[in-house]
C-alpha positions as CSV (number, residue, x, y, z in Angstrom):
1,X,66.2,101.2,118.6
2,X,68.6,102.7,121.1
3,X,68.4,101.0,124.9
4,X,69.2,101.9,128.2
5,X,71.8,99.7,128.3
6,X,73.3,101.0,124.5
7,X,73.3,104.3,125.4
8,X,75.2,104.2,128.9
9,X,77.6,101.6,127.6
10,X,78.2,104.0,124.6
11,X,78.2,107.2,126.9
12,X,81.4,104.7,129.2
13,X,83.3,104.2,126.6
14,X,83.2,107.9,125.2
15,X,84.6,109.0,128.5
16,X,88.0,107.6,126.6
17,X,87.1,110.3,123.4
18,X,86.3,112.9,126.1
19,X,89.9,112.2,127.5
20,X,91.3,112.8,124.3
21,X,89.5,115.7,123.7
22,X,90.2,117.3,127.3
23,X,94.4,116.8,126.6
24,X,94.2,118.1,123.2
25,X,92.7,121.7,124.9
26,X,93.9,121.4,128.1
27,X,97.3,123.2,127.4
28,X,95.7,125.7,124.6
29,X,94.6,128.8,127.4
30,X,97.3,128.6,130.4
31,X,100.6,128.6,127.6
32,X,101.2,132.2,128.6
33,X,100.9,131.7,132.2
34,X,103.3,128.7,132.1
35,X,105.9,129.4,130.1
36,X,106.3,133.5,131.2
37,X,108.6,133.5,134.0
38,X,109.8,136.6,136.2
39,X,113.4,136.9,135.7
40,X,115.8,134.8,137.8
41,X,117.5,136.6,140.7
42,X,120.4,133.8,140.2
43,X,122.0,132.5,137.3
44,X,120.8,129.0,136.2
45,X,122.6,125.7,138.1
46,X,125.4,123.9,135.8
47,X,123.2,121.0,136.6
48,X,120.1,122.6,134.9
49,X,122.1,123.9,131.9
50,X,123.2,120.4,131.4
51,X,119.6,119.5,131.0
52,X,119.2,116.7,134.2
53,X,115.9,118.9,135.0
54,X,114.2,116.6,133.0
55,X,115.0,113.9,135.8
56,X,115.1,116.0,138.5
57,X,112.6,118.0,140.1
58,X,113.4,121.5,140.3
59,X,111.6,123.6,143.6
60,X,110.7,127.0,145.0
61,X,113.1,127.6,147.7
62,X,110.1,126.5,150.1
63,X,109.4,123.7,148.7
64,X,106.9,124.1,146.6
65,X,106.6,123.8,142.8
66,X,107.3,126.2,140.6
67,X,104.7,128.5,139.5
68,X,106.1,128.4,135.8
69,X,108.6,126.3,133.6
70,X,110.2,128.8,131.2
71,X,109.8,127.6,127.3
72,X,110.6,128.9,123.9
73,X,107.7,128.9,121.3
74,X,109.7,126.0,120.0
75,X,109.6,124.6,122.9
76,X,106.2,124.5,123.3
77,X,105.5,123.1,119.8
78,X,107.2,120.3,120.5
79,X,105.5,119.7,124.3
80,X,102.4,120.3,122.6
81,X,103.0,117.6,119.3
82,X,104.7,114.9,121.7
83,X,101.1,114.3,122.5
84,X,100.7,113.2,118.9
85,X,104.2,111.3,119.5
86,X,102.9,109.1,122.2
87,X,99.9,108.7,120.3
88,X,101.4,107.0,117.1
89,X,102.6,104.5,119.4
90,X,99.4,103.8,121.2
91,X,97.6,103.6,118.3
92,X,100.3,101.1,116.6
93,X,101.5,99.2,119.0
94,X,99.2,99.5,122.1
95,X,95.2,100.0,121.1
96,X,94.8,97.3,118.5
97,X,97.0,95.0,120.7
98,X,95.2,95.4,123.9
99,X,91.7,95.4,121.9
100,X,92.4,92.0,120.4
101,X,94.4,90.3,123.6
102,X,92.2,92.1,126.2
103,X,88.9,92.8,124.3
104,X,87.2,96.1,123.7
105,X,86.3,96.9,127.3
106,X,89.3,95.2,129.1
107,X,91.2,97.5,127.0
108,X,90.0,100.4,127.8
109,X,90.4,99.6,131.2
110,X,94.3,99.1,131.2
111,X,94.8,102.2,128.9
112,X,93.9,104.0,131.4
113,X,96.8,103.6,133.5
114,X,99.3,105.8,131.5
115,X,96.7,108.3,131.4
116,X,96.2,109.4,135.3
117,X,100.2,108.4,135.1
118,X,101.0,111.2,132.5
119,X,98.1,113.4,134.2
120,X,99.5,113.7,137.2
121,X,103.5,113.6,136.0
122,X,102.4,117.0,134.2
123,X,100.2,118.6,137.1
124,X,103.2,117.8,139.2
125,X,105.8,118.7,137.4
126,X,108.6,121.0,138.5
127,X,110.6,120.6,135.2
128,X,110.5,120.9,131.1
129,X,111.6,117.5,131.1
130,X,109.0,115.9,133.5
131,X,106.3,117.8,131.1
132,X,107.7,116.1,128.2
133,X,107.6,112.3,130.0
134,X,103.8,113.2,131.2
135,X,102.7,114.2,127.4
136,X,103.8,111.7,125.9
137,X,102.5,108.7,128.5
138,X,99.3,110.7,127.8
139,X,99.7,110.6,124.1
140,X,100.0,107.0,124.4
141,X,96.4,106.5,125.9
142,X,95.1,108.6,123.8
143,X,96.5,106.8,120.5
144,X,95.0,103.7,122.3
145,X,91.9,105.8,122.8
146,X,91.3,106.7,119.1
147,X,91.5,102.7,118.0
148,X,89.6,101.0,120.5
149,X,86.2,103.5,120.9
150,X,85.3,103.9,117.6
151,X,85.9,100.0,117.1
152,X,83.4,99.6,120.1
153,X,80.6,102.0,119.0
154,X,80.8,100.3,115.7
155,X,80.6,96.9,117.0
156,X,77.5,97.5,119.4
157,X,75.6,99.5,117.4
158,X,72.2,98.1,115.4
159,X,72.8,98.6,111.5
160,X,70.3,101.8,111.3
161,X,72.3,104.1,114.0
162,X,75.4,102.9,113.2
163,X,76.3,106.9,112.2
164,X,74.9,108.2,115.0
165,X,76.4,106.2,117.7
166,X,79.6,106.5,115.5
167,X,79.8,110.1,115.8
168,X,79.7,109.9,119.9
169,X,83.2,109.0,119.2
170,X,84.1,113.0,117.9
171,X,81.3,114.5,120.3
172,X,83.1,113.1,123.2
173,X,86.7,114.3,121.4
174,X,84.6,118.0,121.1
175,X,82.9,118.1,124.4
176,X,86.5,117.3,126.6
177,X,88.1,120.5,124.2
178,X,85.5,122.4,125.5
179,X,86.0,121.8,129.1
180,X,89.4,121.9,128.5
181,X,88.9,125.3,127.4
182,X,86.7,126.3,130.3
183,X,88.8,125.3,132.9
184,X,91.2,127.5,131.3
185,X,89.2,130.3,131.4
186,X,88.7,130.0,135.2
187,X,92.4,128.1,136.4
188,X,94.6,130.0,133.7
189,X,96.4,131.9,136.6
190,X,100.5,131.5,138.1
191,X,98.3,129.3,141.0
192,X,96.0,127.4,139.4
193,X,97.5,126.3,136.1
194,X,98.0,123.0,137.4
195,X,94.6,122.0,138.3
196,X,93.5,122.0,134.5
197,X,96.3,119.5,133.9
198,X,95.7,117.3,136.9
199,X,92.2,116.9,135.9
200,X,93.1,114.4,133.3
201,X,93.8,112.0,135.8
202,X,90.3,112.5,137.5
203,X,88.4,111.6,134.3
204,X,90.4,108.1,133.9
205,X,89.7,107.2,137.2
206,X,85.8,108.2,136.6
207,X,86.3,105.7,133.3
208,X,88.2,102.7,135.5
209,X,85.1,102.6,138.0
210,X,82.4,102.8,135.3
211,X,84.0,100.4,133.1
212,X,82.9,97.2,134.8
213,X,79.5,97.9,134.4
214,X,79.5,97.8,130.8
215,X,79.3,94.9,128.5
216,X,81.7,93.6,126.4
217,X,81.7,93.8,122.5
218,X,79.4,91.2,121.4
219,X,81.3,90.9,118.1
220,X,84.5,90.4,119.8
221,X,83.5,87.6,122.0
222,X,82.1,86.4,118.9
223,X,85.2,85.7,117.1
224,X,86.6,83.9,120.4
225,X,86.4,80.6,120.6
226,X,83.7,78.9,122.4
227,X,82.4,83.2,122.9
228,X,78.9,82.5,121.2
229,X,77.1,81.9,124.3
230,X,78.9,85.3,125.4
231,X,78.1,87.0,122.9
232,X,74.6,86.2,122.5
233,X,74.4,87.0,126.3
234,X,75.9,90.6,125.7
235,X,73.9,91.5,122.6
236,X,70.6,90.4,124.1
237,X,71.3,93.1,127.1
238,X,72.7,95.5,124.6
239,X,69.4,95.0,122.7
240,X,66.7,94.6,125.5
241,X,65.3,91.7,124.1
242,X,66.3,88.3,123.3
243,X,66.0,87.4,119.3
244,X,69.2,88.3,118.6
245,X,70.4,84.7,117.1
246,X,70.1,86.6,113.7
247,X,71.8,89.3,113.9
248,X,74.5,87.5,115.4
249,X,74.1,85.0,112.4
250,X,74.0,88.0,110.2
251,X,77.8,89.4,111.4
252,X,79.6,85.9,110.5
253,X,77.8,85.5,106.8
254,X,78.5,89.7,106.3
255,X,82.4,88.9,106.9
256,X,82.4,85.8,105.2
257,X,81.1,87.4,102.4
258,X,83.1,90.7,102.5
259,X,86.1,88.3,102.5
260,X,85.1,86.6,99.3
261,X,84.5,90.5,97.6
262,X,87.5,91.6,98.7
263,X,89.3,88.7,97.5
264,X,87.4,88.8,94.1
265,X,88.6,92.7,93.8
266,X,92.2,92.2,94.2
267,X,92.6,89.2,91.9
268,X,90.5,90.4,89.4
269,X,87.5,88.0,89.2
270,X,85.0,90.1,88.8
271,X,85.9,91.8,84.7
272,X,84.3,94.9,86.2
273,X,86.8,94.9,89.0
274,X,90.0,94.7,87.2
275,X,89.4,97.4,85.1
276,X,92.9,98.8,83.9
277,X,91.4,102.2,83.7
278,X,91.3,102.6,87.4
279,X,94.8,102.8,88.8
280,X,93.9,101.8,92.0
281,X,92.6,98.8,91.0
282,X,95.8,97.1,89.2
283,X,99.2,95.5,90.7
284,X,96.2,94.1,93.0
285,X,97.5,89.9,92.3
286,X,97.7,87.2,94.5
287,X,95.7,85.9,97.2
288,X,96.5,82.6,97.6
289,X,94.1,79.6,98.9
290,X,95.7,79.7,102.3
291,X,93.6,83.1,102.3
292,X,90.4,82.1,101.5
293,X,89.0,82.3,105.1
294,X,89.9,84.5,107.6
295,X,88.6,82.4,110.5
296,X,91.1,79.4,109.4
297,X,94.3,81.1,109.3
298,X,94.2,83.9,112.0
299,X,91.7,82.6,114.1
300,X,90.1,84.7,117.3
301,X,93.5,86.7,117.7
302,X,92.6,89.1,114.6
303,X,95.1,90.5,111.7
304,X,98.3,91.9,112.8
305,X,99.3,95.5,111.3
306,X,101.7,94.2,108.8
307,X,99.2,91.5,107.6
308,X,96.6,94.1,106.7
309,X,98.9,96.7,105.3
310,X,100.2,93.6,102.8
311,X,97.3,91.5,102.2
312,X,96.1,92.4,98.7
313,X,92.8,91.6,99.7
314,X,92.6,94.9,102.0
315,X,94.9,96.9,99.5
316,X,91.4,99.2,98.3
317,X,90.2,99.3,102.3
318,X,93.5,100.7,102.9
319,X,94.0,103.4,100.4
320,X,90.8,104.4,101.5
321,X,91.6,105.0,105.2
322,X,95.1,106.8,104.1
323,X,93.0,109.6,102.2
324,X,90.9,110.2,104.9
325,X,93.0,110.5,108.1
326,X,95.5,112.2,105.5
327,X,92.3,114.9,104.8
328,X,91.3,115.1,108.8
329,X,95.0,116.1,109.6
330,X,96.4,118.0,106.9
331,X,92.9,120.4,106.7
332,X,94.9,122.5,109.5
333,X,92.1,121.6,111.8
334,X,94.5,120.9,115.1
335,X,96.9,124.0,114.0
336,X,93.8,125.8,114.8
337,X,92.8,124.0,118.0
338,X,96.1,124.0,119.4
339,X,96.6,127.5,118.9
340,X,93.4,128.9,118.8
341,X,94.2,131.3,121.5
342,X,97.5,132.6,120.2
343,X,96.2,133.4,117.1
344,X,93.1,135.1,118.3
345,X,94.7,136.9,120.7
346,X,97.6,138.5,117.6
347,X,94.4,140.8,116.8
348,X,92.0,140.5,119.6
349,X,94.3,140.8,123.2
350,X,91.6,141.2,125.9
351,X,89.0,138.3,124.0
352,X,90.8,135.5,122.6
353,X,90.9,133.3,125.3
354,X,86.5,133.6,125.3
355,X,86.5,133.3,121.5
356,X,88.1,129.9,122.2
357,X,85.6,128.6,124.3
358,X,83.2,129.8,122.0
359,X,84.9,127.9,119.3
360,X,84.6,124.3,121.4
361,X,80.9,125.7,121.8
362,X,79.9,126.1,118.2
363,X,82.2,122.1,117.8
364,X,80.1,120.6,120.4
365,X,76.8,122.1,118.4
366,X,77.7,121.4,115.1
367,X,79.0,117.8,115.9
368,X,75.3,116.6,117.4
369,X,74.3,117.9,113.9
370,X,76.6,115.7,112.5
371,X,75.0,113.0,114.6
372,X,71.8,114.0,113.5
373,X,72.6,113.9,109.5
374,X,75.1,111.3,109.6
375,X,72.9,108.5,109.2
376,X,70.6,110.8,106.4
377,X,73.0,112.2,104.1
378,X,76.2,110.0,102.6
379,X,79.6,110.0,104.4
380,X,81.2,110.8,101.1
381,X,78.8,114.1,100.6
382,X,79.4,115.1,104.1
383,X,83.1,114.5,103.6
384,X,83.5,116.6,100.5
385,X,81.4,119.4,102.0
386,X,82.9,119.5,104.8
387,X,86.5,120.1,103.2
388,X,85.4,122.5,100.9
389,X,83.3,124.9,103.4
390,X,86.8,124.3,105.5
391,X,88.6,125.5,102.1
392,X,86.5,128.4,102.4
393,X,86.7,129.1,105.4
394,X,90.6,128.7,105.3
395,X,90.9,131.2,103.0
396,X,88.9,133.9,104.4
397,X,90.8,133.4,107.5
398,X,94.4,134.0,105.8
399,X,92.8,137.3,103.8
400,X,91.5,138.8,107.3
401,X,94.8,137.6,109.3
402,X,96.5,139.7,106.7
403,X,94.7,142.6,106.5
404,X,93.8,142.4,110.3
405,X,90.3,142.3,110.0
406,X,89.4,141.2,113.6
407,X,85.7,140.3,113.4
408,X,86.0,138.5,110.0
409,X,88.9,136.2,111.8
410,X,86.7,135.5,114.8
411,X,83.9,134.6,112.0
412,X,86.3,132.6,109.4
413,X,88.2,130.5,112.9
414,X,84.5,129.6,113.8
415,X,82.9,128.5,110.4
416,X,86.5,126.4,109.8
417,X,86.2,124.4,113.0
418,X,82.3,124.1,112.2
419,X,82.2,122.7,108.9
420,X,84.9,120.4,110.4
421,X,82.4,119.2,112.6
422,X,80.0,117.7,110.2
423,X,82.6,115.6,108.1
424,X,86.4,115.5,108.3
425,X,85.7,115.5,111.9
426,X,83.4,112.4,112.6
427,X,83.6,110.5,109.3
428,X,87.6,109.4,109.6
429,X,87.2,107.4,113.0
430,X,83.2,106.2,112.1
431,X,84.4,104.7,108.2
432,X,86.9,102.0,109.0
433,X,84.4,99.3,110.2
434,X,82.8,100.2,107.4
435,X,85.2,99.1,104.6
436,X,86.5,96.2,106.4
437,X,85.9,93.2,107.9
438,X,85.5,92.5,112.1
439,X,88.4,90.5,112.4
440,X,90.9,93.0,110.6
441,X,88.9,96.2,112.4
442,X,91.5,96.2,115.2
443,X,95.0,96.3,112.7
444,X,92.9,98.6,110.3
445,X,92.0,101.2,112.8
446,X,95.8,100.8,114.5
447,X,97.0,101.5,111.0
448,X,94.5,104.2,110.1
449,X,95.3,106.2,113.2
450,X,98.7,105.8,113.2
451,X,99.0,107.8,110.0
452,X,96.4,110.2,111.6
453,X,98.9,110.8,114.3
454,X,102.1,111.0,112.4
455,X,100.7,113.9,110.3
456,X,99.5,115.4,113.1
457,X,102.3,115.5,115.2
458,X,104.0,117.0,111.6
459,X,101.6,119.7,111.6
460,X,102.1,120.5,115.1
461,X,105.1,121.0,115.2
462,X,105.7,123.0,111.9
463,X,102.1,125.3,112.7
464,X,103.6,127.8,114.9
465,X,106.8,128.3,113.3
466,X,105.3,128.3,109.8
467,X,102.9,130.7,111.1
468,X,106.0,133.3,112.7
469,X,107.5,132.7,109.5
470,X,104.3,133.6,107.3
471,X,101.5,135.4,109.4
472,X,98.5,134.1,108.1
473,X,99.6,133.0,104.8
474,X,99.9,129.7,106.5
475,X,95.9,129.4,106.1
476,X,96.3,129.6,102.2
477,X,98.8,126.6,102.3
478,X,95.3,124.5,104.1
479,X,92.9,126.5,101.3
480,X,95.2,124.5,98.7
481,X,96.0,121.8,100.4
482,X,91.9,121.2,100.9
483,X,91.5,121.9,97.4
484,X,93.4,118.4,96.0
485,X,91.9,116.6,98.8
486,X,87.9,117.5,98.0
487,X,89.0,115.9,94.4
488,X,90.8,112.8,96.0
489,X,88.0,112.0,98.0
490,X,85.4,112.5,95.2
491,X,87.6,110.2,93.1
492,X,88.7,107.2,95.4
493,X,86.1,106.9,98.4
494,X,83.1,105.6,98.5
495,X,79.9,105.8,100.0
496,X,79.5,103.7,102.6
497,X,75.9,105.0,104.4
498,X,73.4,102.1,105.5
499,X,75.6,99.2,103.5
500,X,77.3,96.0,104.8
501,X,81.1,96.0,104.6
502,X,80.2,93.2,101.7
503,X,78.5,95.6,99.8
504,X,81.4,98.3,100.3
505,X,83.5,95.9,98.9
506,X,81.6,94.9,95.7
507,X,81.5,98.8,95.3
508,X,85.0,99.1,94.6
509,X,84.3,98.5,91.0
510,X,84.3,102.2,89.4
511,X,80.4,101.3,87.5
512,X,79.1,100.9,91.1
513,X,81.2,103.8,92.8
514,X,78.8,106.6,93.9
């Protein structure tokens, strides 16, 4: 049963994913009206030909900033993807760190800080340069962002919403896009721009003030030492009632356990598991008995990256998170959100800007959807849907680009970003507690995200060229692309609805995969 107290400490924390979601649309309406520049009545300095702009500012004779900082298309791809830049570095190096040293909420707190810091170094900024710095501090919180709130959602949330709550994670992402995309609408003018981008810092300091209201991760403080009494404390308010020794009883035996499968798939232990049939199964050898418990060799502190990435015991668990951050990214999905107005507006001049917002409309609707099914229908069936409508849709979207077919565009842009929505969207961030244990959550998600962040800052920053280079033939590449993955994912990942992440791992034996 969802509480009071689970539901505002859930809605907190989400004000990260709304962050996220608000710099990923903030700079998708206003790129016209900051990168077109009247003609200069002088010749640029020697100093700004030599590129110190990006350390010093550069003012309007009166003083004030500039109403535009002139950029080349390719210049702007590579603003927009050094978001995803900073982001593989707060999602490696800074989110699982902070989660495990900090905890959950503490975490969150700090991360903050580089987000009003690149906020307001972009609404301030006079220069290319000083854009660039701001992006990429930004990118760093968000990275951060995209390990720690999942982790959180997962970690409070009773067994039988686990999906639901799971998914706030991607309705927060989709909600910020769409005001993103509204403040566009209104503050997309030579005056105003700035306002959209300073609003960033607004929203962390709204998160650093609600912060300290919310509890702590109960699972967390129960891998600390001497945290049970904490933990209990936390879950019992998180719960609204005070039986809660079980579940927290419940948590240590489910690791334990998932430990022990996990170990038993990668040595082979079980004959069912170490079927040679099943490539990713084999070259799976030893664990040795220094292994054996996770509590006695890594203690509170948690896995580091390199341990889970080589541990054989998580080799299954981390194939499994490849494929799907691999499917979320290379679906085209951000190509289209990051560009959704310059495409539209190729066939439809005077509306694409609105068909944006109506885009991050029709995300926000079909993402409570998601919330609604995600904990009825199987995260594998959603995920396998959801790229093959996005195939679909992909593929009309290339044939109407082509033959400039306006209303089928606006249709096929719409019914791409919406099937999105109810898999590929959600199911990436919401499945890696799923497949593996508490104490490795923290260096699986820092992994999992930092390959979601390398492709993405790839497909940034090859979308808009590709797409001057091959109009909308560039959708077909996704319609393929899509293709292989729906038969990846129906071959290597499993279904993970309403099970323990013990029974995940017994399921890694292909006569139980379904």
């Amino acid at each position: 049963m969802a509480t009071a107290a689970l539901i505002l400490n859930a809605l907190t924390v989400v004000l990260g994913s709304f962050q996220y979601g608000h710099h990923i649309g903030e700079l998708n309406s206003p790129q016209k009206v900051i990168t077109t520049c009247p003609e200069p009545s002088e010749p640029p300095s020697a100093l700004s030909s030599a590129g110190f702009e990006a350390v010093l500012p550069v003012l309007e004779k009166d003083g004030s900033l500039p109403t535009c900082i002139p950029m080349t298309n390719v210049e702007w791809s590579v603003l927009v993807a050094t978001l995803t830049l900073g982001g593989l570095i707060g999602s490696l190096f800074v989110g699982s760190r902070l989660a495990n040293q900090l905890g959950r909420r503490g975490a969150l707190m700090v991360n903050n800080v580089p987000l009003v810091l690149g906020s307001l170094a972009m609404g301030m900024a006079s220069s290319y340069g000083a854009m660039i710095l701001g992006r990429f501090l930004i990118g760093i919180g968000c990275g951060a962002v995209t390990v720690i709130v999942p982790m959180y959602l997962a970690e409070i949330s009773p067994a039988e919403l686990r999906g639901t709550l799971g998914v706030m994670n991607q309705l927060g992402i989709v909600v910020g896009i769409l005001f993103s995309q509204v403040l566009g609408l209104y503050y997309s003018t030579e005056t105003q721009w700035r306002t959209i981008l300073l609003a960033g810092a607004g929203l962390a300091v709204v998160q650093v003030f609600a912060l300290p209201f919310c509890q702590e991760s109960p699972r967390y403080l129960a891998l600390q030492s001497g945290g049970a009494a904490k933990a209990k404390r936390s879950l019992q308010i998180l719960r609204g009632r005070q039986d809660v020794a079980k579940e927290i009883r419940d948590w240590t035996r489910q690791d334990e356990r998932a430990i022990v499968a996990e170990e038993e798939g990668s040595l082979g232990a079980n004959p069912l598991l170490s079927d040679a049939s099943d490539p990713l199964l084999v070259d799976g050898a030893g664990i040795s008995g220094d292994d054996s418990t996770i509590s006695a060799t890594h203690g509170s502190g948690g896995l580091s990256v390199a341990e889970f990435v080589t541990m054989p015991r998580y080799r299954r668990p981390l194939i499994v998170l490849t494929l799907v951050q691999l499917s979320q990214q290379l679906s085209g999905i951000n190509g289209v959100i990051f560009y959704s107005t310059a495409i539209m507006s190729q066939i439809l001049p005077s509306s694409g800007a609105m068909i944006t917002v109506y885009i991050s409309i029709v995300n926000v609707i079909m993402t409570l959807i998601a919330a609604y099914v995600m904990d009825k229908a199987g995260r594998r069936t959603l995920l396998m849907g959801s790229a093959v409508a996005m195939g679909c849709s992909s593929f009309l979207l290339a044939w109407s680009l082509n033959y400039e077919i306006p209303k089928l565009s606006a249709f096929s842009i719409i019914a791409f970003v919406a099937t999105y929505a109810i898999g590929l969207g959600p199911i990436p961030f919401l499945i890696i507690p799923e497949v593996v244990d508490t104490v490795a959550v923290a260096s699986a998600s820092a992994y999992a995200l930092s390959v979601n962040w390398t492709t993405n800052f790839i497909v940034s920053v090859m979308f808009l060229k590709l797409q001057e280079w091959w109009g909308g033939n560039v959708f077909y590449v996704f319609f393929v692309i899509l293709g292989l993955l729906t038969v990846a994912i129906n071959r290597i990942i499993p279904e993970t609805r309403g099970k323990t992440v013990e029974e995940v791992a017994r399921s890694w034996q292909p006569s139980h995969r379904h």
